[in-house]
matplotlib code that plots the C-alpha trace (Angstrom):
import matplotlib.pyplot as plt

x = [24.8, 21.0, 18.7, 15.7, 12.7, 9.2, 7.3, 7.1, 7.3, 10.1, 11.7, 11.1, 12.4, 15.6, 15.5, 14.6, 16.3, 19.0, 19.8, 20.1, 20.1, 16.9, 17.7, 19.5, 16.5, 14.0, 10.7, 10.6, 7.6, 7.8, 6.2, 4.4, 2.1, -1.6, -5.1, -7.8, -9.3, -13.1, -14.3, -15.9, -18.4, -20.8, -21.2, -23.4, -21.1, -18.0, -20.2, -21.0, -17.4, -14.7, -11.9, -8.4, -5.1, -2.1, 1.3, 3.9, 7.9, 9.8, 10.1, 9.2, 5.6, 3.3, 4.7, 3.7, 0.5, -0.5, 0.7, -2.1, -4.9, -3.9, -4.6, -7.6, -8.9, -12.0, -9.6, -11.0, -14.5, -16.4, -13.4, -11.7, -7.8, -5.4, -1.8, 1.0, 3.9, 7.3, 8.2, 11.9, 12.9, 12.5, 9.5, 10.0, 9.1, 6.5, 5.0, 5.3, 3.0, 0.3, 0.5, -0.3, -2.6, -5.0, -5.9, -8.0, -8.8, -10.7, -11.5, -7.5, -6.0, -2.6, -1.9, 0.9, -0.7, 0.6, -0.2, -2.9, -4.7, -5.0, -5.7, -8.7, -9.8, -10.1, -11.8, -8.6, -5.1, -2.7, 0.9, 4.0, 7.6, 6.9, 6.2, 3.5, 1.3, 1.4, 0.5, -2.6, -3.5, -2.8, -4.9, -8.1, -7.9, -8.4, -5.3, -4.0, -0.4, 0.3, 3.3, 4.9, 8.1, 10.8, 14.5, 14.5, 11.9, 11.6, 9.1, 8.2, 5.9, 8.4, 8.7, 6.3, 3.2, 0.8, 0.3, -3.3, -5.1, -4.4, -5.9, -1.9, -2.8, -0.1, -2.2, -4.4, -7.2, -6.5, -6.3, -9.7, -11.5, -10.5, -11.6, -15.0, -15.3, -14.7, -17.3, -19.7, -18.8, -21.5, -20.3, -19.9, -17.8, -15.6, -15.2, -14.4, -11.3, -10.2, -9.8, -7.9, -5.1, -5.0, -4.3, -1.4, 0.4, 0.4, 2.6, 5.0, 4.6, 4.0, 3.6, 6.6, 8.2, 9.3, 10.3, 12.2, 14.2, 15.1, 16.5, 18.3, 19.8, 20.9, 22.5, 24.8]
y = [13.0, 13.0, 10.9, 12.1, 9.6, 9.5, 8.7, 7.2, 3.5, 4.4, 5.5, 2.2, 0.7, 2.5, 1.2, -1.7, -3.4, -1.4, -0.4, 3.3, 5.4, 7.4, 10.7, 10.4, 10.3, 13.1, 12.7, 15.1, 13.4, 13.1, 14.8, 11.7, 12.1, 13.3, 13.7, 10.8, 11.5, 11.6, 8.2, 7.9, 5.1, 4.0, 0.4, -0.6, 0.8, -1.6, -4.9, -4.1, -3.1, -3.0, -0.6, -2.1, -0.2, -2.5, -1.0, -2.2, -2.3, -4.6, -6.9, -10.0, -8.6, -8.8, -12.3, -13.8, -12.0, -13.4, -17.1, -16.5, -15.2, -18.5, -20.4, -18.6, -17.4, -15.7, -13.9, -10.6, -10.9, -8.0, -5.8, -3.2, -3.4, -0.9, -1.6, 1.2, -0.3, 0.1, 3.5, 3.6, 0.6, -3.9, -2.5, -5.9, -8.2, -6.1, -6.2, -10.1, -10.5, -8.2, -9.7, -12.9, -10.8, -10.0, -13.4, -13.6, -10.2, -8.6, -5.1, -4.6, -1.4, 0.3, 3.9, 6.1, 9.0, 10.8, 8.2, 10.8, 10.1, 6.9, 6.4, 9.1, 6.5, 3.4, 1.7, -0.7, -0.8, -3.7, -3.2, -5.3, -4.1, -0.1, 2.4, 3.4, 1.3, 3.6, 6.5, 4.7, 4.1, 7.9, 8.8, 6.9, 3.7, 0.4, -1.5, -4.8, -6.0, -8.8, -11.3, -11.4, -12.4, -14.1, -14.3, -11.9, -10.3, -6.6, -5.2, -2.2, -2.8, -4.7, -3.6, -0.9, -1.9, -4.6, -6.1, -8.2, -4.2, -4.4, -6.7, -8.6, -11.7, -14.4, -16.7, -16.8, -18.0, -15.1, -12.2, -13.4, -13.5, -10.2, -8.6, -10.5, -9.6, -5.6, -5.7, -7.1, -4.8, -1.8, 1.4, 1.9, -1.5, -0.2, 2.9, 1.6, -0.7, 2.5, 4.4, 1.4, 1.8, 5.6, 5.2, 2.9, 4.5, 8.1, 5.9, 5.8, 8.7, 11.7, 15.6, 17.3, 19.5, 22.3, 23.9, 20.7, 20.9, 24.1, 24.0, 20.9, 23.0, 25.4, 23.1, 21.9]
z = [15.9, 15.8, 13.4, 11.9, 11.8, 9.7, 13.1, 16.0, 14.3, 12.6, 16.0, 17.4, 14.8, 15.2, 18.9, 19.1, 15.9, 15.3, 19.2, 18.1, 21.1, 21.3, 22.8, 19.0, 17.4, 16.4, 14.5, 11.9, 10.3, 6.2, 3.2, 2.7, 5.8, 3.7, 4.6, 3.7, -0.1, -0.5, -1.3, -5.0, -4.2, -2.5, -1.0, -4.0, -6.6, -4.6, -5.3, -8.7, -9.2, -7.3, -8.3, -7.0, -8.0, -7.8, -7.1, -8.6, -6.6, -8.3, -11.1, -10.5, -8.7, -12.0, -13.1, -9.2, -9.3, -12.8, -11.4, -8.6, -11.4, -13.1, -10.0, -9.0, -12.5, -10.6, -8.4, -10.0, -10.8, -10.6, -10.5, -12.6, -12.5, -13.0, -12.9, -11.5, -12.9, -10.7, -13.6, -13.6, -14.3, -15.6, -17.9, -20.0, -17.0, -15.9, -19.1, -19.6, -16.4, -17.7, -21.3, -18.9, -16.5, -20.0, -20.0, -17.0, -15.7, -18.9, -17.0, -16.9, -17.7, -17.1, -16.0, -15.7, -14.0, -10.7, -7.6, -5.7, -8.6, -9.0, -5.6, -5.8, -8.5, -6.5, -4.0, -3.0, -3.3, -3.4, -2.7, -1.1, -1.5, -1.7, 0.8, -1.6, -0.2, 3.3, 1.3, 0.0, 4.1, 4.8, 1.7, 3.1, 0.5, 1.8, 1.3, 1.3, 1.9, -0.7, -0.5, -3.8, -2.6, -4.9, -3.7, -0.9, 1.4, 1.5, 3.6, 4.3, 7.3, 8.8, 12.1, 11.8, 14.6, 14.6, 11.6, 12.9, 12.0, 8.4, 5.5, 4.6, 2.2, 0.8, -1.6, -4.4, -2.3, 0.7, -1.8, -3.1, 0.2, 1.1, -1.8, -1.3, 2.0, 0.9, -1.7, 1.1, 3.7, 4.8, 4.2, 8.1, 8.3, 5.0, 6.3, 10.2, 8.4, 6.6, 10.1, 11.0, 8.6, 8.4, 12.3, 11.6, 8.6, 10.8, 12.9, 9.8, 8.4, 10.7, 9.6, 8.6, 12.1, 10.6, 13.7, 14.6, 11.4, 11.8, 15.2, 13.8, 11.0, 13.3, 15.3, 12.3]

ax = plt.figure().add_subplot(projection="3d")
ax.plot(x, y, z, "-o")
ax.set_aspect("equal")
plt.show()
């Protein structure tokens, strides 16, 4: 009888591609929704070295992203990459690509630690198929939608607001401009872009309502 939403993308969504009625929708926002982290550099610390978490969602991510390193073998210069691998499952394949990864991207680590703090860690975050890339928006990192697409496309911006606001990259030679063109940015032009994307993912991912869940669980 009702549907609870994330946000107000997520409601449009619901209308406008799956033609839900929406007076049967209700935002109830998610536990996702977070404030912006401080920022651990400053814009000289980003062009000596540029931290970039990658975030891993499926299995085939790592072995794409080490076919563009071998294409664009500078791809990472001057950055420090750490690796989230997708935890819970195709640990073989992930670890193929970063065997392959180790060739080309010497400042190359993996981490298993909880996502809020890897993302305090970093300057940028890299993401395609998971929804943890919104969370790196909402926590104030710079992020930048990747294609790493194989068989099928699975997006989770898809249908979520205007892409043209946020840094989305699909080859070698894209990914390496933007993260060029963040290590050059002022501090006011880095943290401007930031703004940007927190503004979209509170579109997604809205505070929890509270009251509006409890009046719903009343109601049932």
């Amino acid at each position: 009888e009702i549907l609870m939403t994330t946000g107000p993308a997520a409601r449009d969504w619901y209308v406008n591609w799956a033609k839900t009625p929406v007076e049967k929708i209700v935002i109830s926002g998610s536990k996702r929704y977070t404030e912006p982290l401080p920022l651990k550099t400053e814009e000289k610390d980003r062009q000596h070295s540029l931290r970039v978490l990658f975030i891993g969602g499926l299995w085939h991510e790592l072995g794409i992203l080490a076919d563009y390193v071998e294409e664009e073998e500078q791809l990472f210069k001057n950055c420090e990459l750490l690796i989230r691998k997708y935890p819970f499952s195709w640990q073989g394949d992930q670890d193929a690509g970063i065997v392959r990864l180790r060739t080309y991207v010497p400042n190359l680590k993996t981490g298993n630690e909880p996502l809020t703090e890897q993302l305090e860690w970093c300057d940028v975050a890299i993401f395609c198929h998971t929804s943890a890339g919104i969370e790196a928006m909402l926590h104030g990192r710079f992020s930048i939608y990747l294609e790493l697409h194989d068989i099928f496309k699975l997006d989770p911006l898809e249908g979520k607001g205007d892409l043209s606001k946020l840094e989305c990259c699909s080859s070698p030679s894209e990914l390496k401009q933007s993260l060029a063109r963040v290590q050059n940015m002022s501090q006011t032009e880095f943290l401007n872009s930031i703004s940007i994307q927190i503004d979209f993912a509170r579109q997604i991912y809205s505070p929890v309502d509270k009251l509006k869940i409890a009046e719903i669980c009343q109601l049932s």
